[in-house]
Biopython code that builds the backbone (N, CA, C, O; Angstrom):
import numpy as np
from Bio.PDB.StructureBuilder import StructureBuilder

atoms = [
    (1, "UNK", "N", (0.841, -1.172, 0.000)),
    (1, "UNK", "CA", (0.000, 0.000, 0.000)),
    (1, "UNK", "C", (0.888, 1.239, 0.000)),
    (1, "UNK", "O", (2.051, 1.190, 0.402)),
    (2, "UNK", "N", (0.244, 2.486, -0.516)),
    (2, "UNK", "CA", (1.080, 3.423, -0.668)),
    (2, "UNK", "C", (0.796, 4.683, 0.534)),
    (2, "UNK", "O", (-0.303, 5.041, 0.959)),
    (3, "UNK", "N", (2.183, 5.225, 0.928)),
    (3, "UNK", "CA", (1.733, 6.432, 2.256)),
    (3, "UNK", "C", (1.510, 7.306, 1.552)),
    (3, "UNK", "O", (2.159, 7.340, 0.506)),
    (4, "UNK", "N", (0.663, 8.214, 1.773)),
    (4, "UNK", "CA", (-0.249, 9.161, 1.302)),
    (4, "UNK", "C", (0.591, 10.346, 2.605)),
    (4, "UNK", "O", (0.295, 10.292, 3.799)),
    (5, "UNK", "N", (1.679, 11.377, 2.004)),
    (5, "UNK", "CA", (1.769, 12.283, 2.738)),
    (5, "UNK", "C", (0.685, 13.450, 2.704)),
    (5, "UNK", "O", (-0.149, 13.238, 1.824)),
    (6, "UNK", "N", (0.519, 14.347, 3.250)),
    (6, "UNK", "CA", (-0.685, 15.806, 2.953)),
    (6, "UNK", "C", (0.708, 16.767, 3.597)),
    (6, "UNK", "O", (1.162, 16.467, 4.701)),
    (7, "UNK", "N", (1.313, 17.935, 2.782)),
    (7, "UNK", "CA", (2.000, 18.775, 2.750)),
    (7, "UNK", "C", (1.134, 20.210, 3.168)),
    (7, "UNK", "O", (0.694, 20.966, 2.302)),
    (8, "UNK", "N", (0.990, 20.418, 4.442)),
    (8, "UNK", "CA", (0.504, 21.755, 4.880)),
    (8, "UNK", "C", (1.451, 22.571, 4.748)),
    (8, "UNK", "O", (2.628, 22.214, 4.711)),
    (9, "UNK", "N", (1.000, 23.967, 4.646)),
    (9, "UNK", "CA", (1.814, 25.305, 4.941)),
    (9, "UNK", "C", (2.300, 25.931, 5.776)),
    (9, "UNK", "O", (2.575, 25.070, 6.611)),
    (10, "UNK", "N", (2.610, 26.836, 6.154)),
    (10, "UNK", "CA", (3.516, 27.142, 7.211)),
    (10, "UNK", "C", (2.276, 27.621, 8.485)),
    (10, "UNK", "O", (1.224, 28.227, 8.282)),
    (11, "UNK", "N", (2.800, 27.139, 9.744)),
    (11, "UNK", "CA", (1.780, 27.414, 10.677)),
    (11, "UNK", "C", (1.501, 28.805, 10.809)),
    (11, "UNK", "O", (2.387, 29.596, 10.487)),
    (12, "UNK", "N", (0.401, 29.228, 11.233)),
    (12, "UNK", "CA", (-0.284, 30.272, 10.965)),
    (12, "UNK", "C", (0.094, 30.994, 12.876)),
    (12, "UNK", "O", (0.126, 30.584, 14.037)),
    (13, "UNK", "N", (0.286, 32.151, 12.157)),
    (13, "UNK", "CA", (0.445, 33.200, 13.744)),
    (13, "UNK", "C", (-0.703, 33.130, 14.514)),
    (13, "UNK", "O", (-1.704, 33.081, 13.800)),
    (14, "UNK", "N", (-0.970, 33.104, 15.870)),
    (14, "UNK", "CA", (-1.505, 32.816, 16.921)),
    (14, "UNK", "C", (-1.448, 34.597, 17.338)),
    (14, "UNK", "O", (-0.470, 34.689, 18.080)),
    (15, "UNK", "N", (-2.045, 35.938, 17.178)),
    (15, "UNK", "CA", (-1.887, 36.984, 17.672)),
    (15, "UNK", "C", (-1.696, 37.009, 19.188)),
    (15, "UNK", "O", (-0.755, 37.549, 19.768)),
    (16, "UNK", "N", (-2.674, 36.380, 19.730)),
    (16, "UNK", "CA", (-2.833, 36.602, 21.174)),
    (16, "UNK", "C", (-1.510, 36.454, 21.686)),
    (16, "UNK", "O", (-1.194, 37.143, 22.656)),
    (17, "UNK", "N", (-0.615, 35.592, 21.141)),
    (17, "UNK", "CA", (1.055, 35.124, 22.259)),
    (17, "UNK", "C", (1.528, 36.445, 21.741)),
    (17, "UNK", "O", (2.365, 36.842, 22.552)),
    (18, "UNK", "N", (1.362, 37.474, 20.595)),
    (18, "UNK", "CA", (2.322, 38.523, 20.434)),
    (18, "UNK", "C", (0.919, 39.832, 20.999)),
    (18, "UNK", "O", (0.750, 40.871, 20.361)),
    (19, "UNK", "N", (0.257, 39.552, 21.984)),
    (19, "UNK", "CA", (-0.341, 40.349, 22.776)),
    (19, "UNK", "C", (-1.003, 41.571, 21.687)),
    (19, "UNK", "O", (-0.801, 42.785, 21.695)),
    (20, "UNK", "N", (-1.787, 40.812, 20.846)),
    (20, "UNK", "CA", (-2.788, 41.776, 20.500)),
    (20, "UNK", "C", (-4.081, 41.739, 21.242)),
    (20, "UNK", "O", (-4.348, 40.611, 21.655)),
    (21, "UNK", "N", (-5.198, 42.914, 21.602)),
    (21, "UNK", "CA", (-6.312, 42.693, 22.291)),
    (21, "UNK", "C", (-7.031, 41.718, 21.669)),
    (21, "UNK", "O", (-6.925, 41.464, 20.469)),
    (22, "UNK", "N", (-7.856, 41.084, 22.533)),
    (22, "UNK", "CA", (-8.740, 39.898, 22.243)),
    (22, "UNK", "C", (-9.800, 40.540, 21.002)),
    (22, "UNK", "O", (-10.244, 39.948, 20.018)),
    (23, "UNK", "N", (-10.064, 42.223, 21.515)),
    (23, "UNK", "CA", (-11.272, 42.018, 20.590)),
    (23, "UNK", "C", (-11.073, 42.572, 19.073)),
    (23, "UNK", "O", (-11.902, 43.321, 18.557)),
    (24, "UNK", "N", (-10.042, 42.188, 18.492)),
    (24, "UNK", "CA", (-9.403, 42.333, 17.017)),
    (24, "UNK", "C", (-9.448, 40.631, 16.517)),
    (24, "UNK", "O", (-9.648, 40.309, 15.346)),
    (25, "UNK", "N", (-9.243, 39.729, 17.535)),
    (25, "UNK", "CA", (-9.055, 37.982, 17.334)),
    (25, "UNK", "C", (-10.504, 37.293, 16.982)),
    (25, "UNK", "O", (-11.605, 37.524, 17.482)),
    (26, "UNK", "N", (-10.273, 36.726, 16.350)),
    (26, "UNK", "CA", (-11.165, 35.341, 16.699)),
    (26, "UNK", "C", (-10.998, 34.419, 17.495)),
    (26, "UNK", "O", (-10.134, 33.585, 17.228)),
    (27, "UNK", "N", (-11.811, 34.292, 18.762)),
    (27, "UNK", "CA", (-11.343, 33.521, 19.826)),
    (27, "UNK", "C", (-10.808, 32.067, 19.912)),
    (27, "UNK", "O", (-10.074, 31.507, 20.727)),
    (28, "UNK", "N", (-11.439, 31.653, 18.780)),
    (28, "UNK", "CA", (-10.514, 29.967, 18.498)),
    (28, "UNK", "C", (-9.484, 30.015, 17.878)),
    (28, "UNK", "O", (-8.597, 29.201, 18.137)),
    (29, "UNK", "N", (-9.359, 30.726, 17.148)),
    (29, "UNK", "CA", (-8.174, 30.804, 16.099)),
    (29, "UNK", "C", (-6.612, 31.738, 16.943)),
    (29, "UNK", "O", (-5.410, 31.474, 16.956)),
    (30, "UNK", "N", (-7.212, 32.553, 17.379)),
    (30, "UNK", "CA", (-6.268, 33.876, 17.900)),
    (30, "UNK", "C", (-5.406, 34.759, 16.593)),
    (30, "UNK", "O", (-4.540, 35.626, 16.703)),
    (31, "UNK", "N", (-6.049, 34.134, 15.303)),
    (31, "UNK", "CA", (-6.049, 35.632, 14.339)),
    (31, "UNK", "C", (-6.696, 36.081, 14.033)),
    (31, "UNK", "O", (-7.792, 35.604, 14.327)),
    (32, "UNK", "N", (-6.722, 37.386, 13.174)),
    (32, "UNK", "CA", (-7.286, 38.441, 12.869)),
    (32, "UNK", "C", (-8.712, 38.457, 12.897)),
    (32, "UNK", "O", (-9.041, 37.658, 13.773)),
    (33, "UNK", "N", (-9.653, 38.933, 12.412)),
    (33, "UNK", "CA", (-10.990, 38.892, 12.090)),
    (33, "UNK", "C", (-10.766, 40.152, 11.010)),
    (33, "UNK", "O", (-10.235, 41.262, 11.057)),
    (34, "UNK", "N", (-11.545, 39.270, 9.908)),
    (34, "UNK", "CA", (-11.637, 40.335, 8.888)),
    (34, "UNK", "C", (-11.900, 41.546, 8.591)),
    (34, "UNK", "O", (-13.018, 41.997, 8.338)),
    (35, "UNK", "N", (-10.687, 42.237, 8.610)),
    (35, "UNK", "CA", (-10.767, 43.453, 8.572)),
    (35, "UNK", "C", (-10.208, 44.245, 9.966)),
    (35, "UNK", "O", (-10.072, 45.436, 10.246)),
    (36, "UNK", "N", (-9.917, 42.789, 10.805)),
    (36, "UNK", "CA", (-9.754, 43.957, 12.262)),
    (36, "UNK", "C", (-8.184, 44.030, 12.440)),
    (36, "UNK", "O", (-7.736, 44.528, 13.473)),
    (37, "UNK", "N", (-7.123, 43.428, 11.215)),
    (37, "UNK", "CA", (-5.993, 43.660, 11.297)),
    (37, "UNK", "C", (-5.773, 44.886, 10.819)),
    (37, "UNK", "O", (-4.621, 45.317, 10.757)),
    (38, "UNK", "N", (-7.087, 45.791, 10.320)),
    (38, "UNK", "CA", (-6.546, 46.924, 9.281)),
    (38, "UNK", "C", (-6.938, 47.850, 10.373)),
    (38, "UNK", "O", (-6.551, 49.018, 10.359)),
    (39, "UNK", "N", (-7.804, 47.305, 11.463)),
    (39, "UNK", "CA", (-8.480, 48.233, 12.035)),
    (39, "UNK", "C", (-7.332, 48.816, 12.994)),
    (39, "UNK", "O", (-6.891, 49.964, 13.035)),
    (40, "UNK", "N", (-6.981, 47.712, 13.738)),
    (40, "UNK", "CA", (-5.890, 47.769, 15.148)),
    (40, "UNK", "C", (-4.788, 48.204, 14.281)),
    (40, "UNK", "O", (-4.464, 49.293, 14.756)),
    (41, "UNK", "N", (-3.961, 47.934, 13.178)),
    (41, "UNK", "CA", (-3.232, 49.039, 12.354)),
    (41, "UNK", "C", (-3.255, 50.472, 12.800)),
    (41, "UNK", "O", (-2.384, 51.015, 13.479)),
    (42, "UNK", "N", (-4.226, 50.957, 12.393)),
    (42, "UNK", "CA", (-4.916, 52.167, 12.252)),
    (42, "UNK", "C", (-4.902, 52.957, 13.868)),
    (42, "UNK", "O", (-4.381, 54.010, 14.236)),
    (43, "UNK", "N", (-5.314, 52.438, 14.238)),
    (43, "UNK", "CA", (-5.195, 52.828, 16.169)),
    (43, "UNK", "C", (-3.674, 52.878, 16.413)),
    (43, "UNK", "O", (-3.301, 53.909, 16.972)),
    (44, "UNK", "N", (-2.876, 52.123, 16.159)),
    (44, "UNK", "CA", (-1.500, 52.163, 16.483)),
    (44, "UNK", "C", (-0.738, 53.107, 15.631)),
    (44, "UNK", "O", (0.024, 53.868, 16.228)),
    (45, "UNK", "N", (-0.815, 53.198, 14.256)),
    (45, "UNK", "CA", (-0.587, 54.428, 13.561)),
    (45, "UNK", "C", (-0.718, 55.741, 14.474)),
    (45, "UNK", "O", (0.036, 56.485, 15.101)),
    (46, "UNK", "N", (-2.235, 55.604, 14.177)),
    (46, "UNK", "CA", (-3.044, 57.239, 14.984)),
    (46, "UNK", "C", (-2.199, 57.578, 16.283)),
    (46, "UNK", "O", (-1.768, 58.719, 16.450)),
    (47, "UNK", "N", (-1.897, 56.239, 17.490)),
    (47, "UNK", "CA", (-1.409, 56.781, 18.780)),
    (47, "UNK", "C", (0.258, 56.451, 18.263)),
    (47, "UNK", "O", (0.794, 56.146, 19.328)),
    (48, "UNK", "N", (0.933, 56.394, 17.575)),
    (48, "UNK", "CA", (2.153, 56.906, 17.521)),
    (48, "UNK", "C", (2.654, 57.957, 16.606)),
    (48, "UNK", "O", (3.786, 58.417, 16.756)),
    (49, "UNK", "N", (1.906, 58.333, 15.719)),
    (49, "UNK", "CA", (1.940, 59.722, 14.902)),
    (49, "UNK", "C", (1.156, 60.668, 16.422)),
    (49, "UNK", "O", (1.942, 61.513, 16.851)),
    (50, "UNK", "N", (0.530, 60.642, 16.782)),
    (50, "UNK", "CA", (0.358, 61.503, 18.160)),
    (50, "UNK", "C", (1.296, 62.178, 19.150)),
    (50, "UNK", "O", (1.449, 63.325, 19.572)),
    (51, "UNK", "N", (2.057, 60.571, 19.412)),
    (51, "UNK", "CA", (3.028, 60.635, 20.612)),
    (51, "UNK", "C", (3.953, 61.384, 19.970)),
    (51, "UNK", "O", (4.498, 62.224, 20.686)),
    (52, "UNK", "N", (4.495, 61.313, 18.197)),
    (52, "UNK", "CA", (5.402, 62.239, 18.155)),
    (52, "UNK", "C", (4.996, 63.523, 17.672)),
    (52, "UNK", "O", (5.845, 64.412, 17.598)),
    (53, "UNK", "N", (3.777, 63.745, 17.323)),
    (53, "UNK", "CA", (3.684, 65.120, 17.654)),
    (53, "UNK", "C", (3.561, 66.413, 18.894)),
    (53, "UNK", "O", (3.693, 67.637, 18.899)),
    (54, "UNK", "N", (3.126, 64.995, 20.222)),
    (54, "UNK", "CA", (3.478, 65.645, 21.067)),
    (54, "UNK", "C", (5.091, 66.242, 21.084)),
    (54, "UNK", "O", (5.527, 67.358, 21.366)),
    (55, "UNK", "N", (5.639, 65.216, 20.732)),
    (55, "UNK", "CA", (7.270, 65.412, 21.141)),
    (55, "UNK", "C", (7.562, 64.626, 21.771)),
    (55, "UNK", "O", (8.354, 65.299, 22.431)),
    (56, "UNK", "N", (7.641, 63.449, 22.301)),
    (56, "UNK", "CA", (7.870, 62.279, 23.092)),
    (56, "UNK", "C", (8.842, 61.712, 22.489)),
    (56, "UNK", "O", (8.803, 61.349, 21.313)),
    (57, "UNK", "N", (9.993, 61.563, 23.407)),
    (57, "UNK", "CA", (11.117, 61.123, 22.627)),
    (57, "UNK", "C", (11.678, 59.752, 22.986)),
    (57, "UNK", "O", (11.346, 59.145, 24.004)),
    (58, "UNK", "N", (12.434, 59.363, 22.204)),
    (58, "UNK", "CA", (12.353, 57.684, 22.198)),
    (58, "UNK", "C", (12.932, 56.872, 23.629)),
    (58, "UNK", "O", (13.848, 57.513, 24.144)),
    (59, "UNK", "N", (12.589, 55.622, 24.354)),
    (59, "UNK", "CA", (12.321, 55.900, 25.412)),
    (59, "UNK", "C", (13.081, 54.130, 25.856)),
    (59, "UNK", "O", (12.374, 53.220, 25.421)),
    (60, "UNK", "N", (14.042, 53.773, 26.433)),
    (60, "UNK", "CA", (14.746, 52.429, 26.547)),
    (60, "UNK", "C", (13.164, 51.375, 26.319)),
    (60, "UNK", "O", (12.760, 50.652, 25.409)),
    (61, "UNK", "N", (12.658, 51.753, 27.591)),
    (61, "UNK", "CA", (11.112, 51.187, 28.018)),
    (61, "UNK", "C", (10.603, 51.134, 26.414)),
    (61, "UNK", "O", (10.099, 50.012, 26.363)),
    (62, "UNK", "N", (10.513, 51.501, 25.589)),
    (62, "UNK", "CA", (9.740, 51.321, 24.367)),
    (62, "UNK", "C", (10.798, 50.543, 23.313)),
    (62, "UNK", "O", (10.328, 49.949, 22.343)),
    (63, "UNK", "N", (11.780, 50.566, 23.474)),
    (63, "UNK", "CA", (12.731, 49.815, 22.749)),
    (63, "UNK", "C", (13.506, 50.656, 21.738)),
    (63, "UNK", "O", (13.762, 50.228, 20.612)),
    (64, "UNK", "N", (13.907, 51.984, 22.212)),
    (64, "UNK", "CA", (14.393, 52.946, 21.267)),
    (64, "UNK", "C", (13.194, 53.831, 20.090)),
    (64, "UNK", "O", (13.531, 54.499, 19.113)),
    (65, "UNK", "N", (11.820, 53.575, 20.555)),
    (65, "UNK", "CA", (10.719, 54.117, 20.096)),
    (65, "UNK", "C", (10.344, 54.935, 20.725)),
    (65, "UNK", "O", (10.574, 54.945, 21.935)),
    (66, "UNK", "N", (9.422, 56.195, 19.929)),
    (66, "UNK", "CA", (8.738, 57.037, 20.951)),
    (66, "UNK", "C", (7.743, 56.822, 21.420)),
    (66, "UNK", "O", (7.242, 57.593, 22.238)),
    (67, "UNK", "N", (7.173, 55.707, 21.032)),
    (67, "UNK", "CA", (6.029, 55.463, 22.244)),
    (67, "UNK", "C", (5.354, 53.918, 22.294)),
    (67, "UNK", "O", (5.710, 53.176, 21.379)),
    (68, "UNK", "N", (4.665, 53.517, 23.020)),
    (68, "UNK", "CA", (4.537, 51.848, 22.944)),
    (68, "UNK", "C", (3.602, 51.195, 21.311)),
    (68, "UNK", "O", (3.631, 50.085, 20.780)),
    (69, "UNK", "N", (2.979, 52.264, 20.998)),
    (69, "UNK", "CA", (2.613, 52.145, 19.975)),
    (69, "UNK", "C", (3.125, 51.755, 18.470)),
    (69, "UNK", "O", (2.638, 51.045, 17.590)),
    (70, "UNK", "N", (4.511, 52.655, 18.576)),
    (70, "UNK", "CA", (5.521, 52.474, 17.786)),
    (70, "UNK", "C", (6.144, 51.184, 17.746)),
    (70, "UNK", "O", (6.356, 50.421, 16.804)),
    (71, "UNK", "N", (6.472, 51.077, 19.364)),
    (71, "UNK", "CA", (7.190, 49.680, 19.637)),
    (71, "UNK", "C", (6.424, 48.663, 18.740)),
    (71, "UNK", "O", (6.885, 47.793, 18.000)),
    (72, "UNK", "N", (4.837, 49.081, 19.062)),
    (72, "UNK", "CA", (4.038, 47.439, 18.711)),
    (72, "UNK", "C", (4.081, 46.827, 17.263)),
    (72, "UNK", "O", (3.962, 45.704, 16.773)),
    (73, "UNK", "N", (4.387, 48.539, 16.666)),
    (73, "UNK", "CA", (4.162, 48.441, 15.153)),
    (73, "UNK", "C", (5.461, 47.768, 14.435)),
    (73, "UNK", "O", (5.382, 47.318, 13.291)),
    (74, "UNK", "N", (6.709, 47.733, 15.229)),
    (74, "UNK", "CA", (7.943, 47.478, 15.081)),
    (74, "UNK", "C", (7.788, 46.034, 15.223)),
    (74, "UNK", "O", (8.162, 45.279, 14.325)),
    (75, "UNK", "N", (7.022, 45.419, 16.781)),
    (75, "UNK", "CA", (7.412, 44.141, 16.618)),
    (75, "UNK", "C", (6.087, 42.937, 15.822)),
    (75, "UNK", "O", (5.738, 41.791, 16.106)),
    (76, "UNK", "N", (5.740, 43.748, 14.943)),
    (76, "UNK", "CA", (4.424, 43.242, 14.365)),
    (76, "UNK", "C", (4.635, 43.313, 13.006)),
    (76, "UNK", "O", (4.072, 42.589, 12.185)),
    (77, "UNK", "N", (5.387, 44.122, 12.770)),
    (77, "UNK", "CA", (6.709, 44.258, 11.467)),
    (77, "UNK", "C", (5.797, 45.120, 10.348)),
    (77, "UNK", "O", (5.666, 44.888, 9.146)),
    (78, "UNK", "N", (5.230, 46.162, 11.136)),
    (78, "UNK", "CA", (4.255, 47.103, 10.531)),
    (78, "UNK", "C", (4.808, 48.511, 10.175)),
    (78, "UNK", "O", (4.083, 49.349, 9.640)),
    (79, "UNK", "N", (6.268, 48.783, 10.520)),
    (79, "UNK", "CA", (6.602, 50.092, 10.360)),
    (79, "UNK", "C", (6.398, 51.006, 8.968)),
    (79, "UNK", "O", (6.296, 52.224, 8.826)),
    (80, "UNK", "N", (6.379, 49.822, 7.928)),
    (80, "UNK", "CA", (6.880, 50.646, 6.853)),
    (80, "UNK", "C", (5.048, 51.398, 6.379)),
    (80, "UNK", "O", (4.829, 52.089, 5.384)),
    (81, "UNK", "N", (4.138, 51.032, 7.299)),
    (81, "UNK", "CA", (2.912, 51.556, 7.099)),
    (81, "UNK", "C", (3.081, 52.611, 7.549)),
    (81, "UNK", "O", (2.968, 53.524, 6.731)),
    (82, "UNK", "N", (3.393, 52.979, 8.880)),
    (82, "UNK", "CA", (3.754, 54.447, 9.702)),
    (82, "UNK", "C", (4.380, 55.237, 8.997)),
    (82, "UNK", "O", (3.887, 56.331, 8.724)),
    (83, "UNK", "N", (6.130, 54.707, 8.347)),
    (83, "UNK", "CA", (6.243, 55.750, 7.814)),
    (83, "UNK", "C", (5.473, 56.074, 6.312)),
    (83, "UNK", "O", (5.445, 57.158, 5.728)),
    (84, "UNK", "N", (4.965, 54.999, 5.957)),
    (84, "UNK", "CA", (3.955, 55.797, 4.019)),
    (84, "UNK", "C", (2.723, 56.821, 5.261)),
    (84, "UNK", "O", (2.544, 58.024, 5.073)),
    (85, "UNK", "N", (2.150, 56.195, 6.224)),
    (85, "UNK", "CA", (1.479, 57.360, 6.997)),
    (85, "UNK", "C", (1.816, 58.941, 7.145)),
    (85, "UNK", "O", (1.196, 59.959, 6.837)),
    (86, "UNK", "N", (3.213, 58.668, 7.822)),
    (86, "UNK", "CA", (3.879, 60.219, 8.295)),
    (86, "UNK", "C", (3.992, 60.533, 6.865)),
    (86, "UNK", "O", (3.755, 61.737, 6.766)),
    (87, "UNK", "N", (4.257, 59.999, 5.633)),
    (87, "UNK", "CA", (4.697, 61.161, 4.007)),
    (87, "UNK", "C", (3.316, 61.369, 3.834)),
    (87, "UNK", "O", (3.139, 62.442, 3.256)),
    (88, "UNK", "N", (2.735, 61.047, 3.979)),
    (88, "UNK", "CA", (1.069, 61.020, 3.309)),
    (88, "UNK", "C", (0.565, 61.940, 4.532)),
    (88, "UNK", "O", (-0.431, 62.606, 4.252)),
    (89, "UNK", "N", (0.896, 62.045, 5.388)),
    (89, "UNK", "CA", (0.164, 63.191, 6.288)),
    (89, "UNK", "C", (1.239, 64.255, 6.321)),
    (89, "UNK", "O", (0.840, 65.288, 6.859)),
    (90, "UNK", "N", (2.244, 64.287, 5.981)),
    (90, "UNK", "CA", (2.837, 65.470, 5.834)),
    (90, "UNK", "C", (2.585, 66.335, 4.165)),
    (90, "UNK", "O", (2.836, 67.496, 3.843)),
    (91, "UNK", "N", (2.039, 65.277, 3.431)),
    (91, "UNK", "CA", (2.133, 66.148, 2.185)),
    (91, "UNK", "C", (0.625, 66.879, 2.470)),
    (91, "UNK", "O", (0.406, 68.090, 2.518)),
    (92, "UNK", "N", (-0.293, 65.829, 2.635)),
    (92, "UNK", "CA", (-1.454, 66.809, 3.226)),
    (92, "UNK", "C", (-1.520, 68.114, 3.682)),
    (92, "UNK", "O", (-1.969, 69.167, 3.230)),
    (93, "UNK", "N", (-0.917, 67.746, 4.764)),
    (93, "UNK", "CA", (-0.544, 69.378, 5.446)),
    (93, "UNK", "C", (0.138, 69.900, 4.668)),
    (93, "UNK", "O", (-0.185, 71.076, 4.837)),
    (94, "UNK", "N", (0.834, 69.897, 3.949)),
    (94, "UNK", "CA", (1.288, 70.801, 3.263)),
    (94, "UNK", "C", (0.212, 71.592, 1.632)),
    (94, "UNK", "O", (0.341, 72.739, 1.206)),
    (95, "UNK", "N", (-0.620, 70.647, 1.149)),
    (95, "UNK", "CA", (-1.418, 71.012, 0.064)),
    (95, "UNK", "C", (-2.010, 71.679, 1.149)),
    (95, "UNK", "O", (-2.114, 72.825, 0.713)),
    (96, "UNK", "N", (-2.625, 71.680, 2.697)),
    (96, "UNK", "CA", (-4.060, 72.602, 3.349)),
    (96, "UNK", "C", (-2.859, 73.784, 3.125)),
    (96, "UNK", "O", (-3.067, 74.687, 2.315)),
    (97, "UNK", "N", (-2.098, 73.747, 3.586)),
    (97, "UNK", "CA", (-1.031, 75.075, 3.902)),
    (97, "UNK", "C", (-1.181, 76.046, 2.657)),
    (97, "UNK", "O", (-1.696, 77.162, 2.730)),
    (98, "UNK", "N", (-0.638, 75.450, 1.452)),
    (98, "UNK", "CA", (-0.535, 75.933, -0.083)),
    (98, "UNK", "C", (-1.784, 76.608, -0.213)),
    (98, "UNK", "O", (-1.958, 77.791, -0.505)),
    (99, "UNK", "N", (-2.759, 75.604, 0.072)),
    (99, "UNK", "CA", (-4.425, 76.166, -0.476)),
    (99, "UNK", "C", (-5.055, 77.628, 0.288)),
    (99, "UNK", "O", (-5.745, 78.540, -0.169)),
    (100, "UNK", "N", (-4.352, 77.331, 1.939)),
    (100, "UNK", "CA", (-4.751, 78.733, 2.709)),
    (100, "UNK", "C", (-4.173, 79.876, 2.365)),
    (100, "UNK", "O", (-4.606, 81.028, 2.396)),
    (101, "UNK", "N", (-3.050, 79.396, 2.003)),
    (101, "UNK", "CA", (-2.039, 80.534, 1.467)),
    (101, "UNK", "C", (-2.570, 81.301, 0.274)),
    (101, "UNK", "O", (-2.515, 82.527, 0.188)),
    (102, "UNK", "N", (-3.147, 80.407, -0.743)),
    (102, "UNK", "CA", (-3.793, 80.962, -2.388)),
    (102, "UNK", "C", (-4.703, 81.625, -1.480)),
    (102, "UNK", "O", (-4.747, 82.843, -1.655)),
    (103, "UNK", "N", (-5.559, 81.098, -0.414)),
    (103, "UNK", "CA", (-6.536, 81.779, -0.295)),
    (103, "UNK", "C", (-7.059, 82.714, 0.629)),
    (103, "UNK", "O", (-8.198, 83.175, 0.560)),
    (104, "UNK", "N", (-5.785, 83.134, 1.942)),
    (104, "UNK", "CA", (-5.667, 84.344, 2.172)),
    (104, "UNK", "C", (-5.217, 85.234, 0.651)),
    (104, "UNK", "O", (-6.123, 85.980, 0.279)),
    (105, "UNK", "N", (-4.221, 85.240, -0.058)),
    (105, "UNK", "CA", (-4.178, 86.373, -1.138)),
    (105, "UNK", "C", (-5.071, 86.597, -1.566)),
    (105, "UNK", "O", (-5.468, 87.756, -1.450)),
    (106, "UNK", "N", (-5.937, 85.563, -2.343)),
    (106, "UNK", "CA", (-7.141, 86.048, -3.340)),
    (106, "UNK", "C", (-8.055, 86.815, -2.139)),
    (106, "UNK", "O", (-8.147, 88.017, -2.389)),
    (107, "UNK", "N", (-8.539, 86.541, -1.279)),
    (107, "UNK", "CA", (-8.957, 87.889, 0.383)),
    (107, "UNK", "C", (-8.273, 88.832, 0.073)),
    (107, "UNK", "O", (-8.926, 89.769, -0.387)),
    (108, "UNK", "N", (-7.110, 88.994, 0.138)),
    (108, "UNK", "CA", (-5.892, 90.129, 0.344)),
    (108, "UNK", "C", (-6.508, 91.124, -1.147)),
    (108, "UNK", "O", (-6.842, 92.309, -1.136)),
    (109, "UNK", "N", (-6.502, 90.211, -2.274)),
    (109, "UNK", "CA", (-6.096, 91.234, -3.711)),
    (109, "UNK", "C", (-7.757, 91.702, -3.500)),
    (109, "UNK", "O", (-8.095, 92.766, -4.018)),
    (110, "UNK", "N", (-8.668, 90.988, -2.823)),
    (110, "UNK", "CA", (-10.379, 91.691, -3.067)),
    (110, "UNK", "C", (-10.734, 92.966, -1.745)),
    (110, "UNK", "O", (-11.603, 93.838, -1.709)),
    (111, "UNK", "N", (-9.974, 92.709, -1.058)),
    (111, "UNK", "CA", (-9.662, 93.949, 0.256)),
    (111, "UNK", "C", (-9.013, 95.144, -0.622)),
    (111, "UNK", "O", (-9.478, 96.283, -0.594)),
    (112, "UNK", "N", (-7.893, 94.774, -1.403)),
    (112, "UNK", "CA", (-7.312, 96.180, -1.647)),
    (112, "UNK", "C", (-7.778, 96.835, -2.840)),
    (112, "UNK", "O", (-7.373, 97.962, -3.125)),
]
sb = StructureBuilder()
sb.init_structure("model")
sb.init_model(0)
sb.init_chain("A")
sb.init_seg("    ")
for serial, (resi, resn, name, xyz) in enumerate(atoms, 1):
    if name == "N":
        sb.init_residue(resn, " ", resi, " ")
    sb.init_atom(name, np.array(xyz, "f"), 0.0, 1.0, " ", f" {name:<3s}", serial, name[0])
structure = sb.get_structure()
């Protein structure tokens, strides 16, 4: 008779052991729920683009990050989202800047 191997794929991440909150998981599985990896993304983005706009500077306790948020995004291997975040919110601010600017003058040239 012949052995019949079955070749699975590589085991699948378990979130909960790398301490994501329960309510992003599926409780049997302990990954994601659709859509809630983009969600908890998004929260960790938001509170570490925060922390450095406060000014919070990078901290042993965070692992050479400015804030635990950062850390999480580091060990979740999410950084390179933060930084396309920080260019994409800095160019923003910069088109509102440009646009206020056109549009104090065009005020300015109808005043004088």
């Amino acid at each position: 008779m012949t052995e019949v191997t079955i070749q699975t794929g590589p085991k699948r991440k378990d979130y909960r052991k790398l301490g994501v909150p329960d309510e992003f998981l599926n409780p049997g599985t302990g990954r994601f729920l659709p859509g809630y990896d983009a969600k908890y993304k998004a929260q960790l983005i938001n509170e570490a683009l925060e922390a450095e706009a406060k000014g919070t500077r990078p901290t042993k306790a965070n692992g050479g990050h400015s804030s635990a948020a950062a850390k999480r995004l580091a060990e979740l291997g999410w950084t390179s989202h933060l930084d396309k975040s920080r260019e994409s919110r800095k160019a923003k601010a910069e088109r509102k800047a440009k646009k206020d600017a056109e549009k104090a003058a065009k005020s300015k040239e109808k005043s004088a």
